[in-house]
C-alpha positions in Angstrom: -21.1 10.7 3.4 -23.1 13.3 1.9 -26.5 11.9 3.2 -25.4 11.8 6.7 -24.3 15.4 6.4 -27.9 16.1 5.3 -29.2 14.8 8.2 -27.0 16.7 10.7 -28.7 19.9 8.7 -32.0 18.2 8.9 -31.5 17.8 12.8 -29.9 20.8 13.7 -32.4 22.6 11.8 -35.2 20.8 14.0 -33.5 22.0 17.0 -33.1 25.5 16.1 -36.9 25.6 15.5 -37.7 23.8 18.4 -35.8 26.4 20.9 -37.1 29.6 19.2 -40.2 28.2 19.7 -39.4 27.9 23.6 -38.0 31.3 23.5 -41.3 32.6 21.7 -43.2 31.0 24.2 -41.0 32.0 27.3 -41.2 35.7 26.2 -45.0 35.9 25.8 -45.6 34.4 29.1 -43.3 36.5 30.6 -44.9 39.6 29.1 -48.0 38.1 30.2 -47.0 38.1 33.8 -45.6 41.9 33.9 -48.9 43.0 32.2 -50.7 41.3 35.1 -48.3 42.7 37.8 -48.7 45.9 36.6 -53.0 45.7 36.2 -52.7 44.2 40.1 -50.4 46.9 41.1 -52.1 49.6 39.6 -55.9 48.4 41.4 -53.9 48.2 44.4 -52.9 52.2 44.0 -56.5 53.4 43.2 -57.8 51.4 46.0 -56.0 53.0 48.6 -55.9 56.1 47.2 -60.0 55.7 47.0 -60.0 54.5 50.6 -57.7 57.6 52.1 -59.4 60.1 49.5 -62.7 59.3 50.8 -61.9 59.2 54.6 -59.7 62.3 54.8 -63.2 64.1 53.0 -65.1 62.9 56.0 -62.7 62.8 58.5 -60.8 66.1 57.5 -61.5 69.9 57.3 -58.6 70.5 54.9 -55.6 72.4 55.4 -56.4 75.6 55.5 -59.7 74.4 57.7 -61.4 77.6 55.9 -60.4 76.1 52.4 -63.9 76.9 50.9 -63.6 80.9 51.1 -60.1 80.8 49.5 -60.5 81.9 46.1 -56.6 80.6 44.5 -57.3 76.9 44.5 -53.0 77.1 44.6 -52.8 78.4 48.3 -55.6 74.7 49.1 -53.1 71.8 50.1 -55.8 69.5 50.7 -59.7 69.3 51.1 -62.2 68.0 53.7 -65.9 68.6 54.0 -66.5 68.2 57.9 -66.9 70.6 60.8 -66.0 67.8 62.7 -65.6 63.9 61.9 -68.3 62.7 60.0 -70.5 65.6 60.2 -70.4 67.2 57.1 -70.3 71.0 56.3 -72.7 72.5 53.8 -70.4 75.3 52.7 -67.5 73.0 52.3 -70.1 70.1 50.0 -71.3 73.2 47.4 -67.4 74.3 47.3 -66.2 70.9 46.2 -68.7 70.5 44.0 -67.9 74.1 42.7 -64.3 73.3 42.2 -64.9 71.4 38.9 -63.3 68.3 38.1 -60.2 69.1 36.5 -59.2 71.3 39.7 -60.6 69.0 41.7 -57.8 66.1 40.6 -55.3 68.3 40.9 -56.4 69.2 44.4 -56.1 65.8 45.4 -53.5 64.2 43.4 -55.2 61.9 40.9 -54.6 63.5 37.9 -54.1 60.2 36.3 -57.8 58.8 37.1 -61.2 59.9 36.3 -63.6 60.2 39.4 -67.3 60.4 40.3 -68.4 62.0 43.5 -72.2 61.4 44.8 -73.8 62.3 48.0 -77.1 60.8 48.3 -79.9 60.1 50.6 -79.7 56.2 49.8 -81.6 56.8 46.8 -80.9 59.9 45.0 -78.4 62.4 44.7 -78.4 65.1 47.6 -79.6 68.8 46.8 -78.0 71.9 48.5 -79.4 75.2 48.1 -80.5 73.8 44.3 -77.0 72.1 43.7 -76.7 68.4 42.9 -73.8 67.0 45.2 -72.1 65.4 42.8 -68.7 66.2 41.4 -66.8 64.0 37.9 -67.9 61.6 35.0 -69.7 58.3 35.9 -67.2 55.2 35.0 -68.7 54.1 31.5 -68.3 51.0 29.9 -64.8 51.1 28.8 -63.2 51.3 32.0 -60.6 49.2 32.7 -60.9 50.0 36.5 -63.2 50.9 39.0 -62.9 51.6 42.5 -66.0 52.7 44.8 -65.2 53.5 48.5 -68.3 54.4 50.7 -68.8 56.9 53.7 -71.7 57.3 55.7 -71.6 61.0 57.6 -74.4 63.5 58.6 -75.5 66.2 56.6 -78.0 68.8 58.9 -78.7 65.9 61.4 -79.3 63.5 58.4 -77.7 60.6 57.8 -76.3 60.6 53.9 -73.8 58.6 51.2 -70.5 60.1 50.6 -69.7 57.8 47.4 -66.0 58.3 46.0 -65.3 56.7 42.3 -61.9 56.2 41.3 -61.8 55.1 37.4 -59.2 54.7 34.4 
């Protein structure tokens, strides 16, 4: 009697192993799938955040339309650098740049990302009145993210690159 009571321990023993192992297993690859979720979910935010950040800057004058000669960056709801669509002002491109990136993101709502902001000719960054257009860090090698959306607009009759870098 005793050594079939051994074997019930032996058994059950087995079994308990077996399912925490399952459970193990179960819980890792469910954490695995809500970690991937949430990377997919969160590219899917900076893309179209990327995509309507960089067409309401060349599509938009900003509200106030005048936002560049407004010294409270409080009383600037959003920002635009175009008289009209696509053709860019150069008043509005050295006030954007002037802003600084930390007012910058809190301009336009991506205090939770890094950005870099380039216009260029196709192969260097754009001068005005001696001021590189560009605004932000450049994504280095850590990023987890990176999200480039593209504009092409007119700058004095010129065709240029509005480039628009969302990165975390």
């Amino acid at each position: 009697m005793r050594n079939s009571g051994q074997v019930i321990t032996i058994d059950f023993f087995v079994a308990v192993t077996a399912i925490t192992i399952l459970i193990a297993f179960v819980v890792l690859s469910w954490n695995q799938a809500v970690e991937e979720f949430r990377s997919r979910e969160m590219r899917t935010e900076m893309t179209v955040s990327t995509i309507n950040l960089a067409d309401s800057l060349v599509k938009s004058q900003g509200d106030p339309s005048s936002w560049e000669n407004i010294s409270e960056i409080n009383n600037i709801n959003s920002l635009g650098l175009v008289v009209e669509d696509h053709i860019l002002d150069s008043s509005k491109l050295i006030a954007f740049v002037g802003l600084g990136e930390s007012n910058l993101k809190k301009i336009l709502g991506i205090q939770n990302y890094n950005f870099y902001f380039k216009v260029s000719d196709g192969k260097k960054t754009v001068n005005l009145a001696d001021i590189k257009l560009e605004n932000g860090s450049y994504p280095n090698s850590s990023a987890s993210a990176v999200i480039n959306s593209q504009r092409i607009a007119l700058l004095k009759n010129t065709p240029v690159y509005l480039d628009f870098v969302l990165w975390r």
